[in-house]
Structures are given as structure tokens and as C-alpha cells.
N, C-alpha and C positions, 0 to 999 in steps of 0.2 A: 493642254486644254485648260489647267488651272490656271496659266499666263494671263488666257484668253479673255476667262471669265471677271476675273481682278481685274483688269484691264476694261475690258469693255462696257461691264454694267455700270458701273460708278461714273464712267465717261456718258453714257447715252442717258442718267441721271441726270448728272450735272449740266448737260445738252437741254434736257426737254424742261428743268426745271427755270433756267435761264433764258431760252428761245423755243417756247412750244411750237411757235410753226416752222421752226427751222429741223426739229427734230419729225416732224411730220413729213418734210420734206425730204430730208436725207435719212429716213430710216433703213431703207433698202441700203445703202453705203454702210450704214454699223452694222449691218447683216453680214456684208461682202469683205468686211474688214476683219469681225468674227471667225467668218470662217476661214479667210488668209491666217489668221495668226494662232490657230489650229492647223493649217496645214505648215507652218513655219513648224507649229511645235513636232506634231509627227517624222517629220525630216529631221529634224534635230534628235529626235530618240531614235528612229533609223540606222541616221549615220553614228552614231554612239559608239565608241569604239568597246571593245570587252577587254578585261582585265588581262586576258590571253589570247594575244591578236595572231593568230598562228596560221598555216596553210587550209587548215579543216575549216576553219573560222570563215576565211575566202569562200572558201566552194560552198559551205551552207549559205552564203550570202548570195552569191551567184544564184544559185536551183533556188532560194525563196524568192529572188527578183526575177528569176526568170515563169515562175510558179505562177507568182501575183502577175506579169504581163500578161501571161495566157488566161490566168481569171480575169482580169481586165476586160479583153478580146471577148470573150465569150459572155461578160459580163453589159457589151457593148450588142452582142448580135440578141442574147436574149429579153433585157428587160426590155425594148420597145414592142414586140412579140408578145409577150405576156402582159404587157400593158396594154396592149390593142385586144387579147382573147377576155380579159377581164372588165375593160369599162369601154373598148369600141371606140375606142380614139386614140391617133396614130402623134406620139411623143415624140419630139427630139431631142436625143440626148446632150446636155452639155458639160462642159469641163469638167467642174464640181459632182455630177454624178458620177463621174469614173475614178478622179482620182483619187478620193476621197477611202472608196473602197478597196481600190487597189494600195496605197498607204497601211490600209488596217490589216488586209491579206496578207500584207510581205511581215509585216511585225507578228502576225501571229505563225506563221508560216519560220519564220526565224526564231521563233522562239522555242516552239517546240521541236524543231528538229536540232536548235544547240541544246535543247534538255536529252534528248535521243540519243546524243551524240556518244 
């Protein structure tokens, strides 16, 4: 996320400072670009291998990504539900809302069950 941040703000500076209407135009794209290079980073600490890559190591890998799909899943059938009982308008969900938090489940989900371990 700190990649991200270094990266992004000083570019969408240097963008609006030089081409203000260009950065008006393509602000949505430094958004979309932002949050790709956030989920680049989360995949990359994911897949991070640990000092001791051993069979335990596997299986807590497996049950936290199998863990975070099923929050996924559930994460997919409830917030449109809860968003309709709340402000009465029916949302679609997209990419970025699921994966995002699915990403964050599995790291946190891995982390404490190799502290458990």
C-alpha cells in the first residue's frame, strides 16, 4: 500500500499540475490504477513465502483461503441485502468490492492461525 501511495500521489501531482484538464479527465483511471497497485501489493504479501515453508504451513494456507472464499460468498449474498434494508436501493456488486476484502480476510486469517499454530 505504501508502493501505492509513493507512486500514485506524486504522479496524479505532477498530472494535474502540468495538464489540469487532462487530470480532470482521467481522474477515475488514477483511482483504478491506485487501487490495482494495492491489490498487486496484497498478493505479493500473500504469497510471501515464510521462513519455514513446511506441510502445517500448506494447510493453514489452504483453511485461510478456503475461509476467505466462503467470506467472499457470503460477503457477496449479504452486503447488497443490507444495503437495500439500510438506504432502499438495490446495489450491484463489483470486482473491487469483493476482492478487496477477501484479500484482507485471508492475511488476517493466516496470520493468526500461524501465530496459533
Amino acid at each position: 500500500m505504501l508502493f501505492a501511495i509513493i507512486v500514485s500521489i506524486p504522479f496524479a501531482i505532477w498530472v494535474k499540475k502540468f495538464n489540469p484538464e487532462a487530470f480532470e479527465n482521467y481522474k477515475q483511471i488514477y483511482g483504478i490504477l491506485f487501487m490495482d497497485i494495492i491489490y498487486i501489493g496484497f498478493l505479493l504479501y500473500a504469497g510471501a513465502k515464510e521462513k519455514v515453508e513446511d506441510e502445517l504451513i500448506v494447510k493453514i494456507r489452504s483453511q485461510s483461503l478456503a475461509s476467505a472464499f466462503i467470506f467472499g460468498i457470503v460477503w457477496i449474498i449479504t452486503k447488497p441485502i443490507i444495503h437495500y434494508m439500510l438506504q432502499n436501493e438495490i446495489v450491484d456488486l463489483h470486482s473491487q468490492d469483493v476482492i478487496l476484502p477477501m484479500l484482507i480476510m485471508y492475511i488476517i486469517l493466516f496470520h493468526f492461525n500461524n501465530k496459533n499454530r
